[in-house]
N, C-alpha and C positions, 0 to 999 in steps of 0.2 A: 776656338778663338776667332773673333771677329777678325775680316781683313780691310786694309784700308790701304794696301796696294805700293805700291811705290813711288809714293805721290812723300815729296818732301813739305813738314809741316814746320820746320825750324824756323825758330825767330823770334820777334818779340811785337806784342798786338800794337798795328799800327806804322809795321815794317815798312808795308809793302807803300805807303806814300802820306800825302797830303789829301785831307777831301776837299773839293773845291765845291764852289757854287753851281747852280745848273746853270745850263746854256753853255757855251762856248769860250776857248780863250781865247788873245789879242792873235795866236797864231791860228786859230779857226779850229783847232783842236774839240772834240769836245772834254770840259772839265773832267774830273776824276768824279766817281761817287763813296760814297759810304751806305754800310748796315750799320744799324745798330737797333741792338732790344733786349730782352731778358731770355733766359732758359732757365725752366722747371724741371721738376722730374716726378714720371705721375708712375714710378714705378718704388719699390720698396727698395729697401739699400741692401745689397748681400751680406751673410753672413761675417763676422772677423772684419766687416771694412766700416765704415763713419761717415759715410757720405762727403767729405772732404778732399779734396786733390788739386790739382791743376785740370784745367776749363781747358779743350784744346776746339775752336770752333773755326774751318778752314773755309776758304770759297774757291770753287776750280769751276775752272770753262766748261767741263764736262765730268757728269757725274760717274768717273770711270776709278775707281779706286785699287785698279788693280796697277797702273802704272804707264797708265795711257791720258789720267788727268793732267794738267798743269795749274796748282796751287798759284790763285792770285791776290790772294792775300789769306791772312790770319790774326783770329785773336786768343790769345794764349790768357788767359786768366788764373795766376796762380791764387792760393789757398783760397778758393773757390767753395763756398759751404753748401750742401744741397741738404744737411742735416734735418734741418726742419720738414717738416711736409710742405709749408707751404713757400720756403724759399724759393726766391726772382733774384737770378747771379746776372749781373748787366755784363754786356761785352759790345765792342765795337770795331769792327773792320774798315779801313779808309783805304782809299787809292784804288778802286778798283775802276777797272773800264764800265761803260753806258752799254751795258749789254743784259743780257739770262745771265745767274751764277747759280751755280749750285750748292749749296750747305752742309756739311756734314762736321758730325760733332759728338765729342763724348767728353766724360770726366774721366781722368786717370788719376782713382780711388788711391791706390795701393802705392804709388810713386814709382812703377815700374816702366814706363816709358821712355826710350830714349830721344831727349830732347831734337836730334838732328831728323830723325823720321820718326815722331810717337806715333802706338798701335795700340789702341786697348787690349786689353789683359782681362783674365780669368776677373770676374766680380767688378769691372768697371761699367761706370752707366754709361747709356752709349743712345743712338739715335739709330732706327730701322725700321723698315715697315713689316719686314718678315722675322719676326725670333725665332732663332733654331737655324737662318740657313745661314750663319758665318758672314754676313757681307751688312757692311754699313750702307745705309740708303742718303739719298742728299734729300733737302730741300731745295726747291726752284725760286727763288726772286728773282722778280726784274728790275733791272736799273735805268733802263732807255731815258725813263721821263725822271730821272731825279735819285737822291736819297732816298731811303727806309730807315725811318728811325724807331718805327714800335712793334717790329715785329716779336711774335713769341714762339720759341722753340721749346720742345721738351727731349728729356730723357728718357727712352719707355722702356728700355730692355734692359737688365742685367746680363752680360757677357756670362755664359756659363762654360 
C-alpha cells in the first residue's frame, strides 16, 4: 500500500478559498493563487477495477506525506473517468498562498477511501516517481508569479 501520511485531505475542491488576481490586495497582502489542469493516466487500469472513482489531487507546503505536510488546499473530483486511454479529468485548486506547492494525487478506483484522510488502496492509480517503494511522490509548482492554469499531471502507477 502506498503511504500518503497523515496529511488530512477532507473537503470539497475549492475548500480551501477564493482565487484572486495577481498582485496584491487593498491590505498589501499578497492575493491567493490557483492551479488548475488536466490529469491522464499513462499506466493501464488494474484488474476487477474501471478506471472510475473519486480524483483526490492535494497541494501541501512540503512534500512530506508521512505527517509532517500541511495540506493547503484540494481538489476532490468525484466520478472522475480515466476509462478511456486517452481521458484529461480537469480539476482545480484556489486559495492557495504565492509560494512552491507541492502535488500529490491519485484515483480512488475501488471507493475504498475514507473521505476525512483518503489513502490509495490495492489497484488505485496513483502518482510516483518510484513504483514498488510504497510512498507517493509530489509534484513542484510555483505560484510566486501568478496562477497555473494548464498544467498536466498523470497517473503512472498502479498500487499493488
Amino acid at each position: 500500500m502506498l503511504a500518503s501520511g497523515g496529511c488530512e485531505w477532507g473537503g470539497e475542491s475549492g475548500e480551501s478559498g477564493e482565487s484572486g488576481e495577481s498582485g496584491e490586495s487593498e491590505t498589501g497582502d499578497p492575493e491567493a493563487a490557483s492551479i488548475a489542469g488536466i490529469v491522464r493516466r499513462t499506466v493501464d487500469i488494474a484488474p476487477d477495477n474501471d478506471g472510475k472513482g473519486t480524483l483526490f489531487v492535494a497541494a501541501l507546503d512540503v512534500c512530506d506525506l508521512t505527517g509532517g505536510g500541511t495540506v493547503l488546499g484540494v481538489a476532490v473530483v468525484p466520478d472522475a473517468d480515466f476509462a478511456p486511454a486517452d481521458a484529461a479529468v480537469p480539476f482545480a485548486i484556489e486559495g492557495l498562498p504565492r509560494t512552491e506547492v507541492q502535488l500529490a494525487l491519485f484515483l480512488d478506483d475501488n471507493g475504498d477511501a475514507m473521505p476525512a484522510s483518503p489513502r490509495p488502496g490495492l489497484g488505485d492509480l496513483v502518482y510516483t516517481r518510484s513504483g514498488g517503494d510504497g510512498v507517493l511522490d509530489c509534484v513542484a509548482v510555483a505560484l510566486a508569479d501568478g496562477d497555473v492554469a494548464d498544467i498536466e499531471l498523470a497517473l503512472n502507477v498502479v498500487e499493488e
